[in-house]
N, CA, C and O atoms as a CHARMM CRD file, in Angstrom:
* protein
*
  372
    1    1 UNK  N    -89.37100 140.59500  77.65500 PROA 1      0.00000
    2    1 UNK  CA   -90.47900 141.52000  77.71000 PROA 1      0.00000
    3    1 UNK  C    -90.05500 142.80500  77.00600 PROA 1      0.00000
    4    1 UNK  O    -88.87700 143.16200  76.99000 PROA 1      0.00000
    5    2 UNK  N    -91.10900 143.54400  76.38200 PROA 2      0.00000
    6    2 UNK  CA   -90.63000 144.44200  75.37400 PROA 2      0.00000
    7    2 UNK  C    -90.91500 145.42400  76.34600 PROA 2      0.00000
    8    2 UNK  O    -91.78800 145.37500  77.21300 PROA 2      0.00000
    9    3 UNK  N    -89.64900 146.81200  75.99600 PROA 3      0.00000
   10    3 UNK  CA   -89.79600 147.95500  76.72400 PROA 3      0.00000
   11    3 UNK  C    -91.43700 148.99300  76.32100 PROA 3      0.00000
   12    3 UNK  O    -91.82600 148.96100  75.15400 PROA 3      0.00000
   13    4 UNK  N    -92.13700 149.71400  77.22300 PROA 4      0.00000
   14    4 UNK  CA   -92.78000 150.84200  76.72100 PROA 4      0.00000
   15    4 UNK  C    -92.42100 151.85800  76.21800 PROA 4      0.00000
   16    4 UNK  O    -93.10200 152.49100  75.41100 PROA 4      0.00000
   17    5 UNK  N    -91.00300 152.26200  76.71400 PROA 5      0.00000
   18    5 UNK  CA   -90.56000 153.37500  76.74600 PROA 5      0.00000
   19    5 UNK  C    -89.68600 153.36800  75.38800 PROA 5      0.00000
   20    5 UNK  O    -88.81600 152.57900  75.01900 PROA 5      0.00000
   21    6 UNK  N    -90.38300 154.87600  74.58600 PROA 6      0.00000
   22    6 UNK  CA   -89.95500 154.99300  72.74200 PROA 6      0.00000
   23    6 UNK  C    -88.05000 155.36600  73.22400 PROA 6      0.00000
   24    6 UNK  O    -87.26000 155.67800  74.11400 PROA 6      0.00000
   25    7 UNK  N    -88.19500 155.11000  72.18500 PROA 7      0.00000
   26    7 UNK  CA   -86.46200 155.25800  71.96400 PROA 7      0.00000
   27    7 UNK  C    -86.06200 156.73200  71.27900 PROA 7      0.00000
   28    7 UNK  O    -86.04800 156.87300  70.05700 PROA 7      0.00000
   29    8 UNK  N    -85.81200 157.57100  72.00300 PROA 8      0.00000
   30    8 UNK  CA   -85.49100 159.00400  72.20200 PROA 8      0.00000
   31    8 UNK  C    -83.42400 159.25200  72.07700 PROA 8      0.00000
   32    8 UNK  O    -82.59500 159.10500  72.97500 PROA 8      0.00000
   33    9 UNK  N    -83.28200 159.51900  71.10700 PROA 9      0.00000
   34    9 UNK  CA   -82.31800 160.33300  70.64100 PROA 9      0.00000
   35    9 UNK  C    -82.23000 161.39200  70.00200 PROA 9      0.00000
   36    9 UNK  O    -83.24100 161.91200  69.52800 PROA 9      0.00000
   37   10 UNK  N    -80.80900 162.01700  69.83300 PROA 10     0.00000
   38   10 UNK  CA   -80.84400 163.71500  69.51800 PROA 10     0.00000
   39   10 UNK  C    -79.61500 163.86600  68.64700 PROA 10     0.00000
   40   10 UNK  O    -78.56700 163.24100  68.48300 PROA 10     0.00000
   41   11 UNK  N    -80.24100 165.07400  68.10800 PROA 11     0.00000
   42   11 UNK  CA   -79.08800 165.75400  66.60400 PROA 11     0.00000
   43   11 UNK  C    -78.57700 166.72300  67.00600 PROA 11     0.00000
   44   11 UNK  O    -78.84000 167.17400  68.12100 PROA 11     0.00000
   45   12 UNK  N    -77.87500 167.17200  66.33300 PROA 12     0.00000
   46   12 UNK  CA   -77.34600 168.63200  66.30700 PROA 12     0.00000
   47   12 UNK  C    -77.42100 169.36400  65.10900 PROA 12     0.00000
   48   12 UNK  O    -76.82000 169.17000  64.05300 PROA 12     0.00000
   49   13 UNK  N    -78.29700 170.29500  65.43500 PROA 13     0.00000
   50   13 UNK  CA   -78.98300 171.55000  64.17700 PROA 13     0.00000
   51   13 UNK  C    -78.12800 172.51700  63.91400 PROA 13     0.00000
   52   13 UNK  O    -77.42500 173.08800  64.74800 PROA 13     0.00000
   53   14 UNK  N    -78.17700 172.78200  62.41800 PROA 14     0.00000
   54   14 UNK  CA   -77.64600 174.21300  62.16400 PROA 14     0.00000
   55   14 UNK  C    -78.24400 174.77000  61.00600 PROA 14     0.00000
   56   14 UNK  O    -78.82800 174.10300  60.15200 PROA 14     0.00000
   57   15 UNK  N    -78.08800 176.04500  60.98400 PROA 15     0.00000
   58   15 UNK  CA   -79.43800 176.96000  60.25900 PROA 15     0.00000
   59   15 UNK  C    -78.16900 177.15800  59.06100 PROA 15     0.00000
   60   15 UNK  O    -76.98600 177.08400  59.39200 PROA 15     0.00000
   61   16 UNK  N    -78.58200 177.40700  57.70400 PROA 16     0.00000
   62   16 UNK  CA   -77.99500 177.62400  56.52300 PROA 16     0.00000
   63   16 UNK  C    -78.85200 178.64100  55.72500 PROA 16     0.00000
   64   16 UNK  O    -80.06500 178.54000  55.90800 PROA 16     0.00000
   65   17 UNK  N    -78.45000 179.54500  54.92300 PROA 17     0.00000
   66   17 UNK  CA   -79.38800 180.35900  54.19200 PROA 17     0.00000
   67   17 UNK  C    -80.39500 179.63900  53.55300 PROA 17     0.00000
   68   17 UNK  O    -81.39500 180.07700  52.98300 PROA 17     0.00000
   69   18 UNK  N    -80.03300 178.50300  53.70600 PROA 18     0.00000
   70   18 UNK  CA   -81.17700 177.67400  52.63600 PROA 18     0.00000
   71   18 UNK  C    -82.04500 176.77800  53.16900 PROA 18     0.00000
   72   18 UNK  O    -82.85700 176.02900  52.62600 PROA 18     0.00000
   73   19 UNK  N    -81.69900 176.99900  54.56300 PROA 19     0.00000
   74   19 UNK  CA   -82.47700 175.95100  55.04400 PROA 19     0.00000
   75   19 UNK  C    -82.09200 175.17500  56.98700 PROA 19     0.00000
   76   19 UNK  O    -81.54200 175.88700  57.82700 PROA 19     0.00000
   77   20 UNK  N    -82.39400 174.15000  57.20600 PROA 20     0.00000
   78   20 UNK  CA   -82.02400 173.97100  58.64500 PROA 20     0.00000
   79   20 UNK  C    -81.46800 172.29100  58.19900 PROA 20     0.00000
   80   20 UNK  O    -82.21200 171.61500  57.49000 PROA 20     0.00000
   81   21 UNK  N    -80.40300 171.83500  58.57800 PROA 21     0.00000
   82   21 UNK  CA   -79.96600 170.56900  58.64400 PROA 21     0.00000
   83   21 UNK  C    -79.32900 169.98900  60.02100 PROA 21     0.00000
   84   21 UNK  O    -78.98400 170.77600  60.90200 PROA 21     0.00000
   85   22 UNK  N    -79.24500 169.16600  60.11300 PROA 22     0.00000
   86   22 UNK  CA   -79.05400 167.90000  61.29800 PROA 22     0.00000
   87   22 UNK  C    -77.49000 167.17600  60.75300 PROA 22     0.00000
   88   22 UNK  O    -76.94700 167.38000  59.66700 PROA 22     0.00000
   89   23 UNK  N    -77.10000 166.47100  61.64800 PROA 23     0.00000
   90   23 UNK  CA   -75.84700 166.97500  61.83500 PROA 23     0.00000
   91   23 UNK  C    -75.57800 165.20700  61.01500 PROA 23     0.00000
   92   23 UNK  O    -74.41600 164.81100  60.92900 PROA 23     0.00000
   93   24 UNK  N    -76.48100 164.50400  60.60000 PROA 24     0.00000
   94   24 UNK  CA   -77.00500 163.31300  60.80100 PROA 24     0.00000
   95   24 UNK  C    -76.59300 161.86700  61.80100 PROA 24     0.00000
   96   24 UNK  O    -76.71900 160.69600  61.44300 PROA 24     0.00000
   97   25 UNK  N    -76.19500 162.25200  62.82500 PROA 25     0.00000
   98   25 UNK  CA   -75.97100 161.33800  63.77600 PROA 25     0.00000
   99   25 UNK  C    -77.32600 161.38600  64.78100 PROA 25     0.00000
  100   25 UNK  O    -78.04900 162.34200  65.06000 PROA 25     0.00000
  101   26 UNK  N    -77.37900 160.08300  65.18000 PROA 26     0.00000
  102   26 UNK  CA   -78.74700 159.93800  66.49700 PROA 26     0.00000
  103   26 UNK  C    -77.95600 159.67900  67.37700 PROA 26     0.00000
  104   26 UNK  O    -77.52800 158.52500  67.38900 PROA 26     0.00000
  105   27 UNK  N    -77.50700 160.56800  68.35300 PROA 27     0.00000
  106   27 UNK  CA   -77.18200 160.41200  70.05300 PROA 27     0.00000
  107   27 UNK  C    -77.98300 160.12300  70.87800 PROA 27     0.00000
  108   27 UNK  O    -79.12300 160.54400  71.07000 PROA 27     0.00000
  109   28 UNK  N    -77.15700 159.09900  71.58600 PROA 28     0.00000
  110   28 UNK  CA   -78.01900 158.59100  72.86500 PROA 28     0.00000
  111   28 UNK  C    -78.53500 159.65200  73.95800 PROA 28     0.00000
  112   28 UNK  O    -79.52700 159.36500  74.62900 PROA 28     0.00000
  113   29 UNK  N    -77.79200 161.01400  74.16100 PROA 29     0.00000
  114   29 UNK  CA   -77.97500 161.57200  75.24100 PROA 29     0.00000
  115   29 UNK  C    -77.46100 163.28100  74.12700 PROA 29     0.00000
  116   29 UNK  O    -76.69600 163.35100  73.16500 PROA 29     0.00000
  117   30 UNK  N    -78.27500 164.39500  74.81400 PROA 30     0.00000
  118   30 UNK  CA   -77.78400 165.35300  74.96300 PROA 30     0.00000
  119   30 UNK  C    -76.89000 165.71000  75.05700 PROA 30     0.00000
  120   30 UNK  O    -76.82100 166.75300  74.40700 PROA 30     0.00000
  121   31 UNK  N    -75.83700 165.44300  75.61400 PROA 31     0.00000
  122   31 UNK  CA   -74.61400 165.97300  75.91800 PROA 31     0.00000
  123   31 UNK  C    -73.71700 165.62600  74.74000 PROA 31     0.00000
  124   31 UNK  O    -73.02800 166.24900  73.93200 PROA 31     0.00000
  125   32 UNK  N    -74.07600 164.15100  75.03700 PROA 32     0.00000
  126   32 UNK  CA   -73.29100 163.26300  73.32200 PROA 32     0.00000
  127   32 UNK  C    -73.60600 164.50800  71.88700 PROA 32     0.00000
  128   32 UNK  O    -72.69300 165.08100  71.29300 PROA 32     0.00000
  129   33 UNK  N    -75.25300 164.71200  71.55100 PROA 33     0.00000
  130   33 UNK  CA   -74.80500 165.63500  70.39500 PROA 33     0.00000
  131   33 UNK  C    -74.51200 166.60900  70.75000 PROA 33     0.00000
  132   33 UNK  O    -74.92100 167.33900  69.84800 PROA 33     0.00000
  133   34 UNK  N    -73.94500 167.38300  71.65600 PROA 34     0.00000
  134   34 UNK  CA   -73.22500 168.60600  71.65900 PROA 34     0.00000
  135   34 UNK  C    -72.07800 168.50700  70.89000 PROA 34     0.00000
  136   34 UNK  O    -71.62100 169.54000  70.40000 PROA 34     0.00000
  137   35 UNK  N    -71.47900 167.33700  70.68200 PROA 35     0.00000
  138   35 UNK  CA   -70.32700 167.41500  70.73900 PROA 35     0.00000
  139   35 UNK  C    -70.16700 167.26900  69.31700 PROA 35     0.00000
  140   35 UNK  O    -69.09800 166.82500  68.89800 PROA 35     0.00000
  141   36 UNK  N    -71.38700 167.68600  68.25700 PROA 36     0.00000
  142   36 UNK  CA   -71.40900 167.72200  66.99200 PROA 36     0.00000
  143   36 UNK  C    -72.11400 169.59200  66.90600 PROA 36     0.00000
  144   36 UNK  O    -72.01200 170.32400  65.92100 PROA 36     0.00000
  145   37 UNK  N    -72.52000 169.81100  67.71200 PROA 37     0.00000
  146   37 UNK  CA   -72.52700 171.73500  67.89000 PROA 37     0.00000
  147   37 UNK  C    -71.15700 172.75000  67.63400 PROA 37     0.00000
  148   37 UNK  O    -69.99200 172.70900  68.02900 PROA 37     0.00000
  149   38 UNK  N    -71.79300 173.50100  66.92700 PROA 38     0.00000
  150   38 UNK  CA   -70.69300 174.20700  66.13400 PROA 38     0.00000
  151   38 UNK  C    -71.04000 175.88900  66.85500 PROA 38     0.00000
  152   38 UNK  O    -72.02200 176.53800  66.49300 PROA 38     0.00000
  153   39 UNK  N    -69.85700 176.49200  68.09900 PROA 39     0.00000
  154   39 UNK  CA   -70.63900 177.09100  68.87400 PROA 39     0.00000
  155   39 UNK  C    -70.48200 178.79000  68.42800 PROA 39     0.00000
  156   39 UNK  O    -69.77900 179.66600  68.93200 PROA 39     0.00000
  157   40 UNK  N    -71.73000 178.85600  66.93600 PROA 40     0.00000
  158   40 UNK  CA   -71.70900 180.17000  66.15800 PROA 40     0.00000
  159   40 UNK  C    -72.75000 180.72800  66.54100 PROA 40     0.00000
  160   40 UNK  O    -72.83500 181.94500  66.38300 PROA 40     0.00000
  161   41 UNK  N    -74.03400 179.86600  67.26500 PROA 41     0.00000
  162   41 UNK  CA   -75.21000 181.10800  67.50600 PROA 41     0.00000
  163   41 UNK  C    -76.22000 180.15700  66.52300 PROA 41     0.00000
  164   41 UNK  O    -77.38200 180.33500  66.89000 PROA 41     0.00000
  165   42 UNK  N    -76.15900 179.44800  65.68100 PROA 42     0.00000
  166   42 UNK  CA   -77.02700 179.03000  64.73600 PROA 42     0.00000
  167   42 UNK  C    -76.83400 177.56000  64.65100 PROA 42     0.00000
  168   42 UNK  O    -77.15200 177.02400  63.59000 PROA 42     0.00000
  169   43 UNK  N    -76.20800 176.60000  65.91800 PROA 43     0.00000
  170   43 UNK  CA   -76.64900 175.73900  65.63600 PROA 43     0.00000
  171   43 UNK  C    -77.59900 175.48500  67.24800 PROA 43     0.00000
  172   43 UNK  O    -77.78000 176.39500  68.05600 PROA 43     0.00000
  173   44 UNK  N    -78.21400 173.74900  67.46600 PROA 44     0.00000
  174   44 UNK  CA   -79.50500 173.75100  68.32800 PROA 44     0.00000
  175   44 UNK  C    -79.41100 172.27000  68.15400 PROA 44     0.00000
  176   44 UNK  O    -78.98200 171.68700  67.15900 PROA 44     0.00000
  177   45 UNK  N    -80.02400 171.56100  69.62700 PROA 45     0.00000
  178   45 UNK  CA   -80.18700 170.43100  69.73600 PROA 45     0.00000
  179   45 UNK  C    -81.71200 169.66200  69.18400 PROA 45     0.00000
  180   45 UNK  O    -82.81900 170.19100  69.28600 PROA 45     0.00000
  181   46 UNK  N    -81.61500 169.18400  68.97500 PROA 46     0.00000
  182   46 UNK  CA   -83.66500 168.26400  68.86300 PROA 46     0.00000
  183   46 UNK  C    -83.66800 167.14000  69.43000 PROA 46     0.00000
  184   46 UNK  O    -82.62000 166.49700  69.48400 PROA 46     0.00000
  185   47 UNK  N    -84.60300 166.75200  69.86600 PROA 47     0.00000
  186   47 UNK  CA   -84.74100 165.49500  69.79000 PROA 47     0.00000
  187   47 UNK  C    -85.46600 164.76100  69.13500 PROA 47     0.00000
  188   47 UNK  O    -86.53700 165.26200  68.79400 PROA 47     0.00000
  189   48 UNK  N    -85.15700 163.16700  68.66100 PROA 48     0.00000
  190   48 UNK  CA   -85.62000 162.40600  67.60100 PROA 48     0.00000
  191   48 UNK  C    -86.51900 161.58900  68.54600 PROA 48     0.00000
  192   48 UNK  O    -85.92300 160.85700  69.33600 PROA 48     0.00000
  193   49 UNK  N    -87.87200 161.60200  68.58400 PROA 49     0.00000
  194   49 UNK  CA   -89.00400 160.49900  69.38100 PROA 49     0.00000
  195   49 UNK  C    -89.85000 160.22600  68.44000 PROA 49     0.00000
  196   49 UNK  O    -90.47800 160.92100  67.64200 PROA 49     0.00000
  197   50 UNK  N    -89.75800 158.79200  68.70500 PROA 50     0.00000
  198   50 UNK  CA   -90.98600 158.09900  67.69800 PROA 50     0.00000
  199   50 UNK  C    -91.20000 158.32100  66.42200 PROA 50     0.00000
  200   50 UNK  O    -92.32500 158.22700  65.92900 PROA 50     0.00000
  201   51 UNK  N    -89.74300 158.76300  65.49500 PROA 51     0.00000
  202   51 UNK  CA   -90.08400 158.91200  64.66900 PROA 51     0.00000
  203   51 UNK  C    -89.87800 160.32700  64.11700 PROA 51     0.00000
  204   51 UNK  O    -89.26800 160.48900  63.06000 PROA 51     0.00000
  205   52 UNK  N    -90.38500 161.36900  64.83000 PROA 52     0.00000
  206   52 UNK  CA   -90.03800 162.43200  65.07700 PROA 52     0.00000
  207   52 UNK  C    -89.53800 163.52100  65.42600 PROA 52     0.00000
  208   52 UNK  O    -89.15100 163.66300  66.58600 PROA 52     0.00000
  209   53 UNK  N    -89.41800 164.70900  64.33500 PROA 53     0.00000
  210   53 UNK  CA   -88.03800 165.59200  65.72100 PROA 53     0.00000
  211   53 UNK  C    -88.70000 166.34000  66.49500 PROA 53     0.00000
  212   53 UNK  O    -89.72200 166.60000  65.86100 PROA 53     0.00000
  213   54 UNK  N    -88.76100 166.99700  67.76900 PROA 54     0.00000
  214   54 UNK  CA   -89.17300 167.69900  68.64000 PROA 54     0.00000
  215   54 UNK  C    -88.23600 168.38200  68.98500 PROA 54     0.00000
  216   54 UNK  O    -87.02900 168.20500  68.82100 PROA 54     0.00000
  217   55 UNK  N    -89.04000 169.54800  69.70000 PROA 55     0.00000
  218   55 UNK  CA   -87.93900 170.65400  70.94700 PROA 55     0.00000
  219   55 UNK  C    -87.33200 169.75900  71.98400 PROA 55     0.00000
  220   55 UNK  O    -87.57000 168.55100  72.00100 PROA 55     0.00000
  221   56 UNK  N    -86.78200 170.17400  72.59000 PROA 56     0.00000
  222   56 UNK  CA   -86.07100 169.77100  74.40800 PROA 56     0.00000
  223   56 UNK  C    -87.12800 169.86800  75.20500 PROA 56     0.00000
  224   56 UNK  O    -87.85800 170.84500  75.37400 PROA 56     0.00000
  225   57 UNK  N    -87.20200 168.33000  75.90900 PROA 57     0.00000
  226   57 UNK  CA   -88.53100 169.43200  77.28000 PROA 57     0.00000
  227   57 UNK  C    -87.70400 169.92300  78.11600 PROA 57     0.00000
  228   57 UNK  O    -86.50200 169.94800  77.85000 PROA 57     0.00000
  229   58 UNK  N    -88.02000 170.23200  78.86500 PROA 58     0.00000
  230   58 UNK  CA   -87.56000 171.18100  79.97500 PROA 58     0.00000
  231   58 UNK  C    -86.04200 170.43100  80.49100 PROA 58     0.00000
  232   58 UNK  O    -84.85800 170.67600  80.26000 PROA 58     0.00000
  233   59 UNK  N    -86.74600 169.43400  81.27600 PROA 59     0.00000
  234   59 UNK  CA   -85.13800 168.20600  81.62600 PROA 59     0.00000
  235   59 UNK  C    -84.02500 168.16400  80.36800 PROA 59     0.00000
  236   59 UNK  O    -82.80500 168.25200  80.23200 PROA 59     0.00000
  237   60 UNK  N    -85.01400 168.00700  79.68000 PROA 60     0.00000
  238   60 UNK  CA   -83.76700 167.85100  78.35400 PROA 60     0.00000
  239   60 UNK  C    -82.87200 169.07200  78.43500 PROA 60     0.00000
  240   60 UNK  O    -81.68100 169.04200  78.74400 PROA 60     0.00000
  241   61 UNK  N    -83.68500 170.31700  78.07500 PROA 61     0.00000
  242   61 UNK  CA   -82.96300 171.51500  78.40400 PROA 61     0.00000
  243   61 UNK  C    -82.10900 171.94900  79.45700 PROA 61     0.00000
  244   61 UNK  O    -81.23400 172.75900  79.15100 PROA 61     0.00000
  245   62 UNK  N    -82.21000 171.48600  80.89000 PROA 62     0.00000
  246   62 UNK  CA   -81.48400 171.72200  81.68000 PROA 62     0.00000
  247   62 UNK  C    -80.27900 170.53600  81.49400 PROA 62     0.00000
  248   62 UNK  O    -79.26100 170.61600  82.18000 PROA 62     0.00000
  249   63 UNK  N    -80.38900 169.88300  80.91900 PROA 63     0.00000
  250   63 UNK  CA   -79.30400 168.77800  80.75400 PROA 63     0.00000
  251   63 UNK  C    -78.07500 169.16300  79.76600 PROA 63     0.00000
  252   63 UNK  O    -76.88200 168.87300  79.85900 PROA 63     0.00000
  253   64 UNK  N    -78.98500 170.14000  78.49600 PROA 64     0.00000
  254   64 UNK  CA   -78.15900 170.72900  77.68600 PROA 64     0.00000
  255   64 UNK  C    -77.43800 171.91800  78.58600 PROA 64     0.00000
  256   64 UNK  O    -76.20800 171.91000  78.53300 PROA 64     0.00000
  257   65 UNK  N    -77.96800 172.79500  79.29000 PROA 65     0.00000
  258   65 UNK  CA   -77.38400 174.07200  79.88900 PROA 65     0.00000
  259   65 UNK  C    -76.32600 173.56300  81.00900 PROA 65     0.00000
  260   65 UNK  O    -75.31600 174.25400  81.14700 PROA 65     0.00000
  261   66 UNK  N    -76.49400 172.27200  81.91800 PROA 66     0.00000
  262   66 UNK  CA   -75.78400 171.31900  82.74100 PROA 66     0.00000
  263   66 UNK  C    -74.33200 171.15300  81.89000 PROA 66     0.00000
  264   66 UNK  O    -73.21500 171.21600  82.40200 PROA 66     0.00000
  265   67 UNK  N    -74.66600 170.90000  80.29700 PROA 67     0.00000
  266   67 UNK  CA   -73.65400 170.09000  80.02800 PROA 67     0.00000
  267   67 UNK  C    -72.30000 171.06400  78.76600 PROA 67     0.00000
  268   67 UNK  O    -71.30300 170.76400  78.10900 PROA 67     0.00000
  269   68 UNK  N    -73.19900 172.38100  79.07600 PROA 68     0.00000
  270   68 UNK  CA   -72.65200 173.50300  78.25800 PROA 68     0.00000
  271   68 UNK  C    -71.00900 174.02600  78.83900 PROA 68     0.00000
  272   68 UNK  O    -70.26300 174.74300  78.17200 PROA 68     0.00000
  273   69 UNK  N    -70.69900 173.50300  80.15700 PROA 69     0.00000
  274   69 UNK  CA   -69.55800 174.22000  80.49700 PROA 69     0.00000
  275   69 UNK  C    -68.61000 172.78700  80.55100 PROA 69     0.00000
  276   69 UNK  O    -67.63500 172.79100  81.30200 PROA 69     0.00000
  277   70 UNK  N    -68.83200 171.90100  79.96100 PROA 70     0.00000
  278   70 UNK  CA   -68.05500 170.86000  79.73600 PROA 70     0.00000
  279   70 UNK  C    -67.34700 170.97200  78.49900 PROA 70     0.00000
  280   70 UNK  O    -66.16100 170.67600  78.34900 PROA 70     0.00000
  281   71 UNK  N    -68.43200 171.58900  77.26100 PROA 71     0.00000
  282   71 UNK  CA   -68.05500 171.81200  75.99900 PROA 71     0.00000
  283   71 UNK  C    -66.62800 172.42100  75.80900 PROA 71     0.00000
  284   71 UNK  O    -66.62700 173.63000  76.04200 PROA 71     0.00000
  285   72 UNK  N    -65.37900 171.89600  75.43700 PROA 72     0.00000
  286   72 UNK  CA   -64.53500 172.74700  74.53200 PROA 72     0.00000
  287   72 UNK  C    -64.06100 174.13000  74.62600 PROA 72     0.00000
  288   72 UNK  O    -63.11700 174.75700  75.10500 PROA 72     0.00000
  289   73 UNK  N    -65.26500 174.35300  73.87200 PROA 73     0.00000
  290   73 UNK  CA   -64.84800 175.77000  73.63000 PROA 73     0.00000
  291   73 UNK  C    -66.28600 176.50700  74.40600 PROA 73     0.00000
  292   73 UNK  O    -66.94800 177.38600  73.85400 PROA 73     0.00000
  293   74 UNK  N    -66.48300 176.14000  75.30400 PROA 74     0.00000
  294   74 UNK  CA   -67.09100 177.15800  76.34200 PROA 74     0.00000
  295   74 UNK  C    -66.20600 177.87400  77.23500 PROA 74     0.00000
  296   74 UNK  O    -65.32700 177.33400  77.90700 PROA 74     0.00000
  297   75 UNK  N    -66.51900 179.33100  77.21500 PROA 75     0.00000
  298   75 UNK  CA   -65.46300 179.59600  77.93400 PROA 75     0.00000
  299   75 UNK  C    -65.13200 179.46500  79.78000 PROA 75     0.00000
  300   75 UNK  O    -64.37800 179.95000  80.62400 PROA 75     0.00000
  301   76 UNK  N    -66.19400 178.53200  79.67700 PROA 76     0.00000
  302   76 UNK  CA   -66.40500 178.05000  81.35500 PROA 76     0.00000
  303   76 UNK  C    -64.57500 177.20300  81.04700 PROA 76     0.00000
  304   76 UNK  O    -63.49600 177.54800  81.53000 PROA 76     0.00000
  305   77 UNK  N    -64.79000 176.41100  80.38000 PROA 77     0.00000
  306   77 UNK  CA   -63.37500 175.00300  80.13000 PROA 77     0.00000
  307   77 UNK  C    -62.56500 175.75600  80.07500 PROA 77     0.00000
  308   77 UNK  O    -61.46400 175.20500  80.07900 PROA 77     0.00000
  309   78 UNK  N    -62.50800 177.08700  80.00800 PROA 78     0.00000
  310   78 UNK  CA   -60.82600 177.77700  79.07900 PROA 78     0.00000
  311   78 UNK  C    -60.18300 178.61900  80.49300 PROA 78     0.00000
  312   78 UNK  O    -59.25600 179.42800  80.54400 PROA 78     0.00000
  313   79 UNK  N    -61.10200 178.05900  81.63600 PROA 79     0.00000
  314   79 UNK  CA   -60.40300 179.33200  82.81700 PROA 79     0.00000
  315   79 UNK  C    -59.05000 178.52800  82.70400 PROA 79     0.00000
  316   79 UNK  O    -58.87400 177.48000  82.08200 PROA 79     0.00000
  317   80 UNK  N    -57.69300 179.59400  83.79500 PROA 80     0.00000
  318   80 UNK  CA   -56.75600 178.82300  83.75000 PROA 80     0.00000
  319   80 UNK  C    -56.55500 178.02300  85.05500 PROA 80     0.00000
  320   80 UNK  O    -57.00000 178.26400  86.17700 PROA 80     0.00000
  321   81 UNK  N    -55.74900 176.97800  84.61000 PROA 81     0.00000
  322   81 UNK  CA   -55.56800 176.07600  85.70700 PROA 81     0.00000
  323   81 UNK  C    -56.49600 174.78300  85.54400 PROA 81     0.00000
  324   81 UNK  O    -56.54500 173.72300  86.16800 PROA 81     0.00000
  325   82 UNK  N    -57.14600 175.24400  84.55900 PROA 82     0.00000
  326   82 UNK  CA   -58.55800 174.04600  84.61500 PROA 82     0.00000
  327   82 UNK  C    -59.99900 174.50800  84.74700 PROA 82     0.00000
  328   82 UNK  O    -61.01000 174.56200  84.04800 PROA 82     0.00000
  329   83 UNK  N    -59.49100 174.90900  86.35600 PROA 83     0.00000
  330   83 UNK  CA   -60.64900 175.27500  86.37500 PROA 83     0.00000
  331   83 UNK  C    -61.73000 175.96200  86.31600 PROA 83     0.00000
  332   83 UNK  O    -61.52800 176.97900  85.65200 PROA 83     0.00000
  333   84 UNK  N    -63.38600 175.84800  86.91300 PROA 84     0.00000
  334   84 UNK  CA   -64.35600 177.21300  85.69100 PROA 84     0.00000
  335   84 UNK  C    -63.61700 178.05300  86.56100 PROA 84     0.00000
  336   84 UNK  O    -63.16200 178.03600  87.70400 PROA 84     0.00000
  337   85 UNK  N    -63.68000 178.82300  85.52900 PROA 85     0.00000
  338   85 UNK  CA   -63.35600 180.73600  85.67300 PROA 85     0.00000
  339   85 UNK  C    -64.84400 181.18200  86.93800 PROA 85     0.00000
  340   85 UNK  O    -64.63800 181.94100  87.88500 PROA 85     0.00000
  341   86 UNK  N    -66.37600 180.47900  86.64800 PROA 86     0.00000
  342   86 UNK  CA   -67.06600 180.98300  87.63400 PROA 86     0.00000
  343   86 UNK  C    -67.75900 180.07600  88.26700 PROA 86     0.00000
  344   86 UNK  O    -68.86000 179.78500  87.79700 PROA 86     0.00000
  345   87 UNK  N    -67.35800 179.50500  89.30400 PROA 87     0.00000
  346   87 UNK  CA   -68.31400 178.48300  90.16600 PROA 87     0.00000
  347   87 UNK  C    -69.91400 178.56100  89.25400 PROA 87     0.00000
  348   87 UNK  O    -70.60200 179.47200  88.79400 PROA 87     0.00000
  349   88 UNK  N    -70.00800 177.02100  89.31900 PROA 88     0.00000
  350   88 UNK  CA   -72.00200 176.57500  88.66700 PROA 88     0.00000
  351   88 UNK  C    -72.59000 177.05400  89.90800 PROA 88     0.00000
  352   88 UNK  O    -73.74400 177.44800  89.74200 PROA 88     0.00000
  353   89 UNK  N    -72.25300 177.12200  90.83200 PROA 89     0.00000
  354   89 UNK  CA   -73.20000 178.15600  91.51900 PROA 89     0.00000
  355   89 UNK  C    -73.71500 179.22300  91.88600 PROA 89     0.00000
  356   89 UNK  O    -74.88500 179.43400  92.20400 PROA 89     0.00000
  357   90 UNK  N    -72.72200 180.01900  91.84500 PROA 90     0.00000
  358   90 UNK  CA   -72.62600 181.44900  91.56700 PROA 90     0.00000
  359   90 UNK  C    -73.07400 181.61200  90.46300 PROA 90     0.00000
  360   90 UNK  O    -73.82500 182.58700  90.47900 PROA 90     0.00000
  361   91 UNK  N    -72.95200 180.80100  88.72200 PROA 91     0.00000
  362   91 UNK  CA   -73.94900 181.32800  87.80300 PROA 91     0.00000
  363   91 UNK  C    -75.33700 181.01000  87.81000 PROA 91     0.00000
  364   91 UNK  O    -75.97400 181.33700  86.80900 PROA 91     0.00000
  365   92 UNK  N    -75.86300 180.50400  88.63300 PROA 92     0.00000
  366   92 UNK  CA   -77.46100 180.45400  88.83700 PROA 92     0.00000
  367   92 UNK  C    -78.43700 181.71600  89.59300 PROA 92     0.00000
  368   92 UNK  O    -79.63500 182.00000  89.61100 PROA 92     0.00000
  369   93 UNK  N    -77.17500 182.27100  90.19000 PROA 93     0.00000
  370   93 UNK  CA   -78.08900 183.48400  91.03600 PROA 93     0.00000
  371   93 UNK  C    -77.70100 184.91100  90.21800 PROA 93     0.00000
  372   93 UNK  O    -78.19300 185.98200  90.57600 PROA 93     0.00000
């Protein structure tokens, strides 16, 4: 039986004087293209549906902001010892 549900993957954007390009990989998940984000201020996730690129909906977005202190070079990852420098809970309030 064939699925309903479109097949939704995501890029990783970055702005150039000349223009906006994609990173050209299709990730299964948000988090996956982060890990093609280059973290200067000018790059951005999309998503690829049906064909098309779109914004983040909302879930998507909280999935990206969820998955921002995992990144590298966030400076959530760089406390010492490991661990975040500020509890995910304490940064929500």
């Amino acid at each position: 039986m064939a699925s309903n549900t479109p097949e939704i993957s995501y890029v990783a954007c970055f702005t150039e004087d000349d223009g906006v390009y994609a990173c050209g990989h299709l990730h299964p998940s948000v988090r996956e293209a982060m890990n093609c984000l280059v973290p200067n201020g000018g790059s951005f996730i999309r998503a690829h549906d049906a064909g098309t690129f779109r914004s983040l909906t909302n879930r998507e977005f909280i999935d990206f902001l969820e998955s921002l202190e995992q990144m590298p070079w966030s400076w959530r990852s760089r406390a010492q010892g490991g661990a975040l420098s500020v509890p995910a809970a304490e940064s929500a309030e």
